[in-house]
C-alpha positions as CSV (number, residue, x, y, z in Angstrom):
1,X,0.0,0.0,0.0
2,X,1.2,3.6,-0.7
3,X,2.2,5.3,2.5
4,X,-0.1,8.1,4.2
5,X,-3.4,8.7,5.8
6,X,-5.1,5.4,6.6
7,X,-7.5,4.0,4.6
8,X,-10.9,5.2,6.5
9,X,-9.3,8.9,6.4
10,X,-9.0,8.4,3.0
11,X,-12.0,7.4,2.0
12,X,-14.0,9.4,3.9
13,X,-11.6,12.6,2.3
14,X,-12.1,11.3,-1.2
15,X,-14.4,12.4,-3.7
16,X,-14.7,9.0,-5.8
17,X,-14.1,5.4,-4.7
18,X,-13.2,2.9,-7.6
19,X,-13.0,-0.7,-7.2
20,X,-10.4,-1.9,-9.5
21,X,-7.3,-1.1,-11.3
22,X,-8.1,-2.6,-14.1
23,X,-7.8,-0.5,-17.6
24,X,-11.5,0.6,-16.8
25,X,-11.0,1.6,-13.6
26,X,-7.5,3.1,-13.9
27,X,-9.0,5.4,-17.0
28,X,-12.3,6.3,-14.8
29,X,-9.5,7.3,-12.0
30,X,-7.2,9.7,-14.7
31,X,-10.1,11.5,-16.3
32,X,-11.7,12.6,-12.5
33,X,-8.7,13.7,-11.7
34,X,-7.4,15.8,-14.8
35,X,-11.3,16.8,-15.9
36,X,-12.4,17.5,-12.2
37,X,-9.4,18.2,-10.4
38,X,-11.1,15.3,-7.8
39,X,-9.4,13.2,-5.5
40,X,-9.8,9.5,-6.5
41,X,-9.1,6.2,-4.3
42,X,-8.6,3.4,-6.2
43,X,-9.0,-0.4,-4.4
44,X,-7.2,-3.0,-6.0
45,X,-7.6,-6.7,-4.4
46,X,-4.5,-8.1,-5.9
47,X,-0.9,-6.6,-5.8
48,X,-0.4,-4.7,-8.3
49,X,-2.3,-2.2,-11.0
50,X,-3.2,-2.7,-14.5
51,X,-5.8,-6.0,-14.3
52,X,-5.1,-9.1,-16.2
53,X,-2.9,-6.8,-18.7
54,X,0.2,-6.5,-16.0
55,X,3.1,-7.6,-17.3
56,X,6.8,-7.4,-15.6
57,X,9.9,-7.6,-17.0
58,X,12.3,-10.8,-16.4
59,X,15.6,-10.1,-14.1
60,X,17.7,-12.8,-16.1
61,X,16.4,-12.5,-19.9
62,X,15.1,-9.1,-20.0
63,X,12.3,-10.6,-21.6
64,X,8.5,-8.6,-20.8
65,X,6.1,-11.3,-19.4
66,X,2.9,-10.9,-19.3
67,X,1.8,-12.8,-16.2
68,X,-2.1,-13.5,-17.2
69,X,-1.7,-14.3,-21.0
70,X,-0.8,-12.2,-24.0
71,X,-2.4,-8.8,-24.2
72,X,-2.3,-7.3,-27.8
73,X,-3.5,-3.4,-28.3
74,X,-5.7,-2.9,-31.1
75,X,-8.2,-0.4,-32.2
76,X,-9.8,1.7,-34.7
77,X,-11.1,4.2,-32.4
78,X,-9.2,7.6,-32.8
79,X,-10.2,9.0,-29.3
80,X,-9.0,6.0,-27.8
81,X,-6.1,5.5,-29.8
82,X,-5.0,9.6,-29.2
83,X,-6.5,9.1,-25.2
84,X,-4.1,5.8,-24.8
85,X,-1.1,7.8,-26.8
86,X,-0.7,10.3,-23.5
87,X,1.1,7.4,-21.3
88,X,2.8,5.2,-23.8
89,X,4.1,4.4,-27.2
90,X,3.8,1.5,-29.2
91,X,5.9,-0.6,-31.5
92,X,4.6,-1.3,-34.6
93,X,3.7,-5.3,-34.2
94,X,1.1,-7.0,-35.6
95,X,-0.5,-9.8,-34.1
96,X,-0.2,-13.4,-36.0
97,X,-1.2,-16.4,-34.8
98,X,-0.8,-20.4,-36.1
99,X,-3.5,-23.2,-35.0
100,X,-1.8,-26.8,-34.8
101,X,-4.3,-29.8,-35.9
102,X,-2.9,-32.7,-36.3
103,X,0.7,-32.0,-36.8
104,X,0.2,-29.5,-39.3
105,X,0.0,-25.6,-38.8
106,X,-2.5,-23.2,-40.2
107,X,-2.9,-19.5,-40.2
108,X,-5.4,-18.0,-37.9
109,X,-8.4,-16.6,-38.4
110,X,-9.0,-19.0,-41.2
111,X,-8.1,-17.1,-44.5
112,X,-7.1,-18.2,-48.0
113,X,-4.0,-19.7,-46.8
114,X,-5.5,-21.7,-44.2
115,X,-8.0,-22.9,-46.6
116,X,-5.8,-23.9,-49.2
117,X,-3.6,-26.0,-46.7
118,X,-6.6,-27.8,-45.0
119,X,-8.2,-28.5,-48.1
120,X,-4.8,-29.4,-50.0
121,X,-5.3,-27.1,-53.2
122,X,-4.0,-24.5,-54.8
123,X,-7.7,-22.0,-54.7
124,X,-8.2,-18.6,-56.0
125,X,-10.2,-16.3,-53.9
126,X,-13.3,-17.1,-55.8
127,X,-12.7,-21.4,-56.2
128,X,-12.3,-20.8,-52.3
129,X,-15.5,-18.9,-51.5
130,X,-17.2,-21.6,-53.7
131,X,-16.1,-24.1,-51.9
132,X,-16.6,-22.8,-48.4
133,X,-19.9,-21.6,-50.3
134,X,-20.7,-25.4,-50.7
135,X,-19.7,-26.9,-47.4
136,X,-21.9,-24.0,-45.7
137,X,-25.2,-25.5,-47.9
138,X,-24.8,-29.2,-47.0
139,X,-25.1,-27.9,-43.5
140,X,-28.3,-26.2,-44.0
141,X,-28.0,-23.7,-41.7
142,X,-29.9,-20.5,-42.6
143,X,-30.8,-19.4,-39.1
144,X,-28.1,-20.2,-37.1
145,X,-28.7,-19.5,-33.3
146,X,-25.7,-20.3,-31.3
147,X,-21.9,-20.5,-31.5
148,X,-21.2,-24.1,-33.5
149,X,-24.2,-23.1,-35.6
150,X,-22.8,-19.8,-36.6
151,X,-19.6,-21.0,-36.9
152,X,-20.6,-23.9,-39.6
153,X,-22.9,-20.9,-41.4
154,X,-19.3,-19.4,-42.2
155,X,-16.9,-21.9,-42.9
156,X,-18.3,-25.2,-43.0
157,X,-18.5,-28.4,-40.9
158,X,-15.0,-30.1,-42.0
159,X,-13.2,-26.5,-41.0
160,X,-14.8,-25.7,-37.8
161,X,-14.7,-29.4,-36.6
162,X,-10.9,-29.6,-37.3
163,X,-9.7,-25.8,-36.6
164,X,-12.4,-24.4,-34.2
165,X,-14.7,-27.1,-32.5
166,X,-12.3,-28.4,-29.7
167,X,-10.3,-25.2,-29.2
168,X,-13.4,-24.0,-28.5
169,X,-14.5,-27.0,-25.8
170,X,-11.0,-26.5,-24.2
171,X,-11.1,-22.8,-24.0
172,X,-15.2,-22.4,-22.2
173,X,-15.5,-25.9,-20.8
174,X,-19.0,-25.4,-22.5
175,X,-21.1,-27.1,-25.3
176,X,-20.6,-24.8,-28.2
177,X,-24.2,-24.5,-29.0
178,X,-24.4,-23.3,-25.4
179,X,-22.3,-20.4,-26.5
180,X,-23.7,-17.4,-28.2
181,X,-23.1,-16.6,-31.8
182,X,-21.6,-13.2,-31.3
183,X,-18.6,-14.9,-30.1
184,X,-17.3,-16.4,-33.4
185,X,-18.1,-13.1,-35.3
186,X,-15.0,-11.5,-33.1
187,X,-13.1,-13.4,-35.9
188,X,-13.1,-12.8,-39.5
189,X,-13.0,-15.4,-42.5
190,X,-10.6,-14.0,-45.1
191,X,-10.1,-15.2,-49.5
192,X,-7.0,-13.7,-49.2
193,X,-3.3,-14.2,-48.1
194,X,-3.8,-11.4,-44.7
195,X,-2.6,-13.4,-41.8
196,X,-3.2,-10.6,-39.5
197,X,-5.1,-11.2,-36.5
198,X,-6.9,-7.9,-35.7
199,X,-8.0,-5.6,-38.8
200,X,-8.2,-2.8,-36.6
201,X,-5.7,0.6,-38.1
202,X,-3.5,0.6,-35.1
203,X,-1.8,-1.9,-33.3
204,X,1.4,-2.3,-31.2
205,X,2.7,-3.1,-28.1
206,X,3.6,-0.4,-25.7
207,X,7.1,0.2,-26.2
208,X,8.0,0.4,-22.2
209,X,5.9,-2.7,-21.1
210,X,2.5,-2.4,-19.7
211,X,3.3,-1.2,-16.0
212,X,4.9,1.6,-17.1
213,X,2.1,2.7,-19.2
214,X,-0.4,2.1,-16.0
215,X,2.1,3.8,-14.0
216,X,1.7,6.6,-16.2
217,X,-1.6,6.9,-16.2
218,X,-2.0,7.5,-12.4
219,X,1.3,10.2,-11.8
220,X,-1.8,12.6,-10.4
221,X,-1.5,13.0,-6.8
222,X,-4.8,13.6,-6.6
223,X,-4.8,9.5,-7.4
224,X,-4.4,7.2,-5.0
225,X,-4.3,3.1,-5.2
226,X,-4.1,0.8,-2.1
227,X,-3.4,-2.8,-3.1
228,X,-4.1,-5.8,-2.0
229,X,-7.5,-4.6,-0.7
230,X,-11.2,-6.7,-0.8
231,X,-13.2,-4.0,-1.5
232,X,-15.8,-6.7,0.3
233,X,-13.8,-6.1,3.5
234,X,-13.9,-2.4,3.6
235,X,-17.6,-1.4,2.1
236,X,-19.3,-0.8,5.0
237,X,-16.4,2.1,6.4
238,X,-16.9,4.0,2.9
239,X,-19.6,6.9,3.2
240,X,-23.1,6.6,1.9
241,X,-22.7,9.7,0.0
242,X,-19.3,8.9,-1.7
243,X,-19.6,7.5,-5.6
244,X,-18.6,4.0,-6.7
245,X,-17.2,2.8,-10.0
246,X,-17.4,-0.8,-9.4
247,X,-15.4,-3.4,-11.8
248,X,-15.6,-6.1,-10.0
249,X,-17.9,-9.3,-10.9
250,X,-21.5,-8.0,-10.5
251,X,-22.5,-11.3,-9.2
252,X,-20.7,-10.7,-6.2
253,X,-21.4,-7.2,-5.8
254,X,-25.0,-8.0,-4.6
255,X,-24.2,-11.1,-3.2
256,X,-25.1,-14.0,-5.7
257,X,-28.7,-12.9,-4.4
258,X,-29.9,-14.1,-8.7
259,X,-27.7,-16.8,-8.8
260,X,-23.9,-17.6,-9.7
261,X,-22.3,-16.3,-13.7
262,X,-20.4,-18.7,-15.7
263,X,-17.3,-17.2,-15.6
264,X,-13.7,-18.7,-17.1
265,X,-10.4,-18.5,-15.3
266,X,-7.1,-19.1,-16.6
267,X,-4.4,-21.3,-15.4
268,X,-0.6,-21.1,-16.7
269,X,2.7,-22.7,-16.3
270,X,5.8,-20.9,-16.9
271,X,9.1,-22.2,-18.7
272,X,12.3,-21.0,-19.1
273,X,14.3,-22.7,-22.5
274,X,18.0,-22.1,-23.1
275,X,17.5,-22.1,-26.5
276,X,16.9,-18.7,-28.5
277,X,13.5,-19.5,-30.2
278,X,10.7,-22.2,-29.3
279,X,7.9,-21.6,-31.7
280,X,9.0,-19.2,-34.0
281,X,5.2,-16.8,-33.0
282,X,4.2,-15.3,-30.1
283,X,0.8,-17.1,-30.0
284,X,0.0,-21.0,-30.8
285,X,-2.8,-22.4,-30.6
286,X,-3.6,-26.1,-29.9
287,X,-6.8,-27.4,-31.4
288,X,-7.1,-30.8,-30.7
289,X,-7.9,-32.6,-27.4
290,X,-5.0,-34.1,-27.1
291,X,-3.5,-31.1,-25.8
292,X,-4.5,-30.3,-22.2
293,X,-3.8,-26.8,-22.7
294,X,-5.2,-24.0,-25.6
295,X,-2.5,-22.1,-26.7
296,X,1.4,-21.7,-26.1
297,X,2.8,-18.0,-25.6
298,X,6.1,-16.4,-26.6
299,X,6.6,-13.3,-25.5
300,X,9.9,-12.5,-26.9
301,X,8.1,-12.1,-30.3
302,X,5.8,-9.8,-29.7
303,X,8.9,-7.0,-29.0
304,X,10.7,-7.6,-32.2
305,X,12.7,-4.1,-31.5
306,X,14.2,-5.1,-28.2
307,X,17.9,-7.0,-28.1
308,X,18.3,-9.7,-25.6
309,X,21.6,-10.7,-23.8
310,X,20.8,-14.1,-23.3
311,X,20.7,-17.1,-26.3
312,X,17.1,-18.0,-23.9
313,X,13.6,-18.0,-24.0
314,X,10.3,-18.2,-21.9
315,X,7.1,-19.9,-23.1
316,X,4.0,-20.0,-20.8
317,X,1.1,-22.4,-21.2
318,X,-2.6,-21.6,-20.8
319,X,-4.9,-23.7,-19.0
320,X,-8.7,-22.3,-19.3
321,X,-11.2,-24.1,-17.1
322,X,-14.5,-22.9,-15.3
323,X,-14.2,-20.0,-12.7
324,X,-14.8,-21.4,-8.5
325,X,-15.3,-18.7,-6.0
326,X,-12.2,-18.5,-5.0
327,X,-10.4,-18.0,-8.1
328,X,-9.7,-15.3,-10.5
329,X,-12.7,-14.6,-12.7
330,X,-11.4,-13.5,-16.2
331,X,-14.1,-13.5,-19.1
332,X,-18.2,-14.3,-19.0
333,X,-19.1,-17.2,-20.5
334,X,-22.6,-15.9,-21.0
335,X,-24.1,-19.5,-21.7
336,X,-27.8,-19.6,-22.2
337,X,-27.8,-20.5,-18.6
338,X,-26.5,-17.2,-17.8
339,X,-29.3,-15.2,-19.5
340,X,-31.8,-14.9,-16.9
341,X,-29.1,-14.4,-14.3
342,X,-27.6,-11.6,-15.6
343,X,-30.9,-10.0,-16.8
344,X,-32.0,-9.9,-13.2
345,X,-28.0,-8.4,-11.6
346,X,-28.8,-5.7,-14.8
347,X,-32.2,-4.6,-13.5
348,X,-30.7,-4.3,-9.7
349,X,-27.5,-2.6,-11.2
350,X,-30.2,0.1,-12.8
351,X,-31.7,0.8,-8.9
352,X,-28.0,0.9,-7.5
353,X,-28.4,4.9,-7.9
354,X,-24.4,5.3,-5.9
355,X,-22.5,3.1,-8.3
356,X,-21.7,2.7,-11.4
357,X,-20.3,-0.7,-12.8
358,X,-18.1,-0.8,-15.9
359,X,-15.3,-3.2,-17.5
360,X,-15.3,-7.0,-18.0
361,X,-16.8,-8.4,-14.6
362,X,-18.7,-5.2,-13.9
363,X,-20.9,-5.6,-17.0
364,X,-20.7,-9.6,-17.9
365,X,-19.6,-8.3,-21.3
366,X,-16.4,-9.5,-23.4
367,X,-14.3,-6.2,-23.7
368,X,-11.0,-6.0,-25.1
369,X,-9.0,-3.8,-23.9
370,X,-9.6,-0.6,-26.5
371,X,-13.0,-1.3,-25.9
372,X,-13.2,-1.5,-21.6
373,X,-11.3,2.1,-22.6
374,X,-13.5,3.6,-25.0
375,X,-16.7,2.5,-22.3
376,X,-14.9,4.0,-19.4
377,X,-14.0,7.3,-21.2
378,X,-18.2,7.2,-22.5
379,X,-19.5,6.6,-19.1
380,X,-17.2,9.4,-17.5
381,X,-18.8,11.9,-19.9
382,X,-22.6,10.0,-19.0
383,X,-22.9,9.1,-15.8
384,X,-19.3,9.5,-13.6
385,X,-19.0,13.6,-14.3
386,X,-22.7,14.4,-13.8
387,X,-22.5,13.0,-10.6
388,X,-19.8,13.9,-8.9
389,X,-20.6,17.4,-10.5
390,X,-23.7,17.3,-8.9
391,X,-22.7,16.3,-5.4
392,X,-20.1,19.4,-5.3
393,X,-23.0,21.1,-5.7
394,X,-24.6,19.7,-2.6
């Protein structure tokens, strides 16, 4: 914890609690203190700022890890992109990712390459949409409803069996068509040779590693963070007129009173190689079963401008599994199981009239990171200014 005041003088001198150093939270935090010139405590349950983006740099290799998987910034939203460009620069890499299936690799999201090398021809962009065109009508899918069915509506059974099916089992420990279909639409299905991951205009890594560009975004003393605190713990000392931008799960905000989310956690196991390249990408994925695990990381590649001493590497493997109460919630599953609970926590969030909930957990929504940004700087504007706005005026 940062020295000074404790923390009930603190939070009953403090204008806005947030609960959360997540990107969300940490960008609610900046703009009340630079817009409003108000003082801002930020509670952060683990030990350190920044959410499941913190990352920390190796003391033998050099080498950035990130400690929760790989986090890759992409957008093409200019006020985020200009907002994010205050505390950091970024390299100019661009995400690329290979699937293995059954000892062969393919190039991720599935693109003319990909088709070509499952299907063992030599397509043109047009031969390929035909043929994709073909597998998608012995499906006979014209209103797909959930994940597999959407899925199959865009690439065909042989494809999403092979490249996307078990990935998929592994990575929500759910029935795809107990998934909904928005998820596969994050990915796009390309009849050309672009292997890039996102399609979004900028992308990069921030060139000083992802603490420092956190750090920098809370160098306002007006700002202060005390880590390693439940909010759960400590709600009953903060006063009943003081704001709350809440990140946190919103199940447990009001107690599981509707029911328990879905939620997924991660797992990982870290491994130091002395050789100087295991994979040759910063991202692998593992499709089939076989594999306990979903993907392999790299991080060496994604920071192709930095030099390394060492002839070594570090790989780290990712576990996903279903989320207990005492672990670390990371993305909503939002099964249709999941429906009714969250449309009851939503209609108690809109009667919660002292806090406003935002980012991942906070709103049960999949938000990458330019997006958990571009909500917190929109609910600022909407809901976060007016307030506090309104209580300095008594």
């Amino acid at each position: 914890m940062r020295n000074g005041l404790d923390l009930k003088s603190k939070l009953n001198s403090t204008e806005l609690v947030v609960v959360g150093a997540g990107l969300f939270g940490l960008t609610i935090a900046e703009r009340v203190s630079s817009i409003l010139g108000a003082k801002v405590l930020v509670l952060e349950r683990r030990e350190h700022i920044g959410g499941n983006a913190h990352s920390y740099f190796d003391t033998n290799s050099g080498i950035e890890i990130h400690k929760y998987g790989s986090h890759l910034f992409h957008t093409s939203n200019l006020k985020v992109w200009e907002y994010v460009n205050k505390f950091t620069s970024f390299n100019n890499y661009q995400h690329k990712v290979l699937a293995l299936h059954k000892n062969k690799f393919y190039q991720m999201p599935i693109n003319l390459s990909t088709i070509c090398t499952f299907y063992d021809k030599n397509l043109s962009p047009t031969e390929a949409k035909e043929l994709i065109s073909t597998e998608v009508g012995f499906a006979g899918l014209l209103y797909p409803s959930n994940f597999e069915e959407k899925a199959i509506s865009l690439i065909g059974r042989p494809l999403y069996e092979a490249l996307i099916m078990n990935y998929t089992k592994k990575q929500w420990q759910t029935n795809p068509k107990d998934l909904p279909a928005e998820i596969i639409t994050r990915l796009p299905v390309r009849y050309d040779f672009n292997s890039r991951y996102f399609s979004d205009t900028w992308e990069g890594l921030p060139l000083n590693g992802y603490s420092q560009w956190f750090e920098n975004m809370i160098t306002n003393p007006l700002i202060q963070v005390e880590l390693e605190v439940d909010f759960f713990n400590i709600r009953h000392l903060i006063p009943k007129n003081t704001p709350i931008v809440y990140t946190g799960p919103v199940d447990r905000y009001f107690d599981f009173k509707a029911g328990h989310l879905g939620w997924r956690t991660l797992d990982f196991t870290l491994e130091t190689l002395p050789i100087e390249d295991f994979q040759g990408i910063s991202v692998m994925n593992y499709s089939d079963l076989e594999f306990p695990y979903t993907r392999i990381h790299e991080f060496k590649h994604l920071h192709p401008e930095r030099i390394y001493k060492l002839t070594s590497t570090i790989v780290m493997k990712e576990f996903s599994r279903f989320c207990k109460e005492v672990d670390e919630p990371y993305y909503p599953i939002n099964a249709s199981s999941d429906r009714a609970i969250i449309s009851a926590y939503r209609q108690m969030v809109s009667k919660e009239k002292n806090t406003v909930f935002g980012g991942r957990l906070g709103s049960y929504k999949y938000l990458d990171m330019h997006m958990a940004i571009a909500s917190a700087l929109q609910i600022f504007e909407n809901e976060v200014l007016p307030k506090l706005k309104r209580n300095r005026m008594g």
